[in-house]
C-alpha positions as CSV (number, residue, x, y, z in Angstrom):
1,X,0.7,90.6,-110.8
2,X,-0.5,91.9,-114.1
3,X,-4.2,93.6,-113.5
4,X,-5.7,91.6,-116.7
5,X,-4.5,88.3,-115.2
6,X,-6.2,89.2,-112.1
7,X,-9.7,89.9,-113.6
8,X,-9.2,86.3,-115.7
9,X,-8.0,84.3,-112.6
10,X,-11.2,86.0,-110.4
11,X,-13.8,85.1,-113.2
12,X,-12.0,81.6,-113.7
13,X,-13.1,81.7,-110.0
14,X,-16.5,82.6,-110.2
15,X,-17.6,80.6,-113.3
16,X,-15.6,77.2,-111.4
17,X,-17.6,78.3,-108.2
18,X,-21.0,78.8,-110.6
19,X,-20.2,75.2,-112.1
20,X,-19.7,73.5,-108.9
21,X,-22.9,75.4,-108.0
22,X,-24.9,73.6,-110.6
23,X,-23.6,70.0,-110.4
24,X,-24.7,70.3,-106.2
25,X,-27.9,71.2,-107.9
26,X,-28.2,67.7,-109.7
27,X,-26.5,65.8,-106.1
28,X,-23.3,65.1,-108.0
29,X,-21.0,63.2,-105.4
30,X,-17.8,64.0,-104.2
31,X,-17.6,67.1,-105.7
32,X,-13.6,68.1,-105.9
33,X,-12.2,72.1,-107.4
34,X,-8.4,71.2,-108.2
35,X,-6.6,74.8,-108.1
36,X,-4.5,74.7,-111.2
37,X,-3.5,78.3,-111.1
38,X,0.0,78.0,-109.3
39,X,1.4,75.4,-111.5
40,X,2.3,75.3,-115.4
41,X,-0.7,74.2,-117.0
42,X,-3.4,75.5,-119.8
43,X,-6.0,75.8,-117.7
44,X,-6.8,77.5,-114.0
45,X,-9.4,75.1,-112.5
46,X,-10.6,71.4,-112.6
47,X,-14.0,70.5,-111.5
48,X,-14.2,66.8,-110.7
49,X,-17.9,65.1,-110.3
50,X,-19.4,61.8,-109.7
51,X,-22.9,60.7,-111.3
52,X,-24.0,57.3,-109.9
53,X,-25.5,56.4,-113.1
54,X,-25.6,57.5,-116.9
55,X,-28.8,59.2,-116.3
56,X,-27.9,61.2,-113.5
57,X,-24.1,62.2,-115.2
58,X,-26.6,63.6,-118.2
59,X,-28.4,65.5,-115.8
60,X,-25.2,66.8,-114.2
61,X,-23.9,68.2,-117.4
62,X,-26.9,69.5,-119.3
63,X,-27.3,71.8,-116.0
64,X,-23.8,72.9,-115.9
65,X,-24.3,74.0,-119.6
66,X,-27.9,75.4,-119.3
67,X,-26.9,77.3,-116.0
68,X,-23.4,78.8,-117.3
69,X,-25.2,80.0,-120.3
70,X,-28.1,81.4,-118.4
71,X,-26.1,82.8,-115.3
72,X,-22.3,83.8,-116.7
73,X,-23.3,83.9,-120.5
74,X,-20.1,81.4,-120.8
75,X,-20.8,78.8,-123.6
76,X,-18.4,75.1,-123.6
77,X,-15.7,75.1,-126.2
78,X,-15.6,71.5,-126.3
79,X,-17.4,68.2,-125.0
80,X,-16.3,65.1,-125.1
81,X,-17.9,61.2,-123.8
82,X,-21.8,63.2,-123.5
83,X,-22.3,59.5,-125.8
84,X,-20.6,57.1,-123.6
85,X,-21.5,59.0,-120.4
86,X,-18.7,57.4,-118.4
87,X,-16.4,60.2,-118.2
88,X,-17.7,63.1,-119.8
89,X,-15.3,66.4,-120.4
90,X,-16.8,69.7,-120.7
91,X,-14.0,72.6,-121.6
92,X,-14.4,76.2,-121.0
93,X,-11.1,77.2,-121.7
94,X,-10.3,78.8,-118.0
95,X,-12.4,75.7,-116.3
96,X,-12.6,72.0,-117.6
97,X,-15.3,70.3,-116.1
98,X,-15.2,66.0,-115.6
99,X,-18.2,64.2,-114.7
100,X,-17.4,60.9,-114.1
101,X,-19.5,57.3,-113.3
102,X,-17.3,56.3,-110.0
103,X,-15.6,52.8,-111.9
104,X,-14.1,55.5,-114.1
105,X,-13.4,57.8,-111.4
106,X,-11.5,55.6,-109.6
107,X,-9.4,54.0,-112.2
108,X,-8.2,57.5,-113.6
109,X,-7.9,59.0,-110.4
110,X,-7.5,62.6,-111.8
111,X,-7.0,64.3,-108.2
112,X,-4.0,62.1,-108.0
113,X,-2.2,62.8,-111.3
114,X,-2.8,66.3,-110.4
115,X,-2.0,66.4,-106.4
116,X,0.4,69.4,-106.7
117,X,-2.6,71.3,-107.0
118,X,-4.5,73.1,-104.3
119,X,-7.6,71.1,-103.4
120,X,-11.2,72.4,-101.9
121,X,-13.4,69.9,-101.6
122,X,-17.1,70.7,-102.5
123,X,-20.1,69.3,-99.4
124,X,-22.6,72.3,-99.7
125,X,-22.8,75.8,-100.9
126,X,-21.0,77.2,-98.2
127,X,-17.6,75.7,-99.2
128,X,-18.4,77.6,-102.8
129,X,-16.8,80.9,-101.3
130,X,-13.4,78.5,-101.3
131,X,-13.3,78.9,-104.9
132,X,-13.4,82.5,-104.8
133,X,-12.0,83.8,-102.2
134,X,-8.9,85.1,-103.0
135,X,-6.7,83.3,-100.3
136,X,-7.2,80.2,-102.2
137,X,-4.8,77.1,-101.1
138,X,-1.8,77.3,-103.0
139,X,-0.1,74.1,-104.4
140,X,1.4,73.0,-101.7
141,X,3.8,70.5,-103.5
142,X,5.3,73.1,-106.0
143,X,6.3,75.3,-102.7
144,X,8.1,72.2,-100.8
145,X,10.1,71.5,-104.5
146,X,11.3,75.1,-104.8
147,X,12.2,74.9,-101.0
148,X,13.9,72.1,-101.2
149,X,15.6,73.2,-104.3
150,X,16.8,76.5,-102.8
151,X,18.1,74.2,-100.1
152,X,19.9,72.1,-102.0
153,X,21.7,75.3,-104.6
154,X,22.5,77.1,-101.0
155,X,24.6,73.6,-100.0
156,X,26.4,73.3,-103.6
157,X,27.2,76.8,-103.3
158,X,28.6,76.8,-99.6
């Protein structure tokens, strides 16, 4: 693997970890990282949240800003539903962040739309060094399809 993708895949790691961070700081619930970096997609991590209500969903984001600017000098590139407060979408290119009330959680269900990818589910700071570490779970689903692929070109070829 390419040394450049590397050192963008590691701080895709740390600022996910460092956003997860701050939305435990608020009490988001059900706190869920979405490995995106095995599969075909434009960016390397999701960070889904829960805010019980629309003031606690502000809180939730306004700290993820304040604290990514403060600690990782990493600015959003694009927010989207801070009005609403429902579902609100923060994008930082590498990490896209979705801070959800739980009606709107559940009817979207991201972590099911995206369930080939790995999944680390966020309790307390010590699940953080998930994010980072760099034997992250792999999207499971992706391996089992090119397994089962392989299998079936070895029994067309035979």
């Amino acid at each position: 693997m390419n040394r450049r993708i590397r050192l963008a895949e590691r701080n895709a790691g740390k600022l996910a970890a460092g956003i997860a961070r701050a939305a435990l700081d608020k009490n988001a619930q059900n706190i869920t990282v979405l490995d995106l970096t095995g599969l075909d997609t434009v960016t390397d991590f999701f960070i889904i949240c829960t805010g019980e209500v629309n003031q606690q969903v502000r809180a939730i984001v306004n700290h993820v800003e304040k604290e990514m600017r403060k600690q990782l000098r990493e600015r959003v590139i694009h927010r989207e539903g801070y009005e609403a407060l429902n579902w609100v979408l923060l994008d930082y290119v590498d990490v896209v962040v979705h801070v959800f009330r739980p009606s709107f959680r559940e009817y979207y269900r991201l972590e099911d739309l995206w369930s080939d990818a790995g999944r680390i589910d966020i309790k307390s700071e010590k699940d953080l060094k998930a994010i980072t570490s760099p034997v992250r779970k792999k999207a499971t689903r992706t391996r089992e399809r090119k397994s089962k692929l392989s299998a079936a070109e070895s029994r067309s070829s035979s």
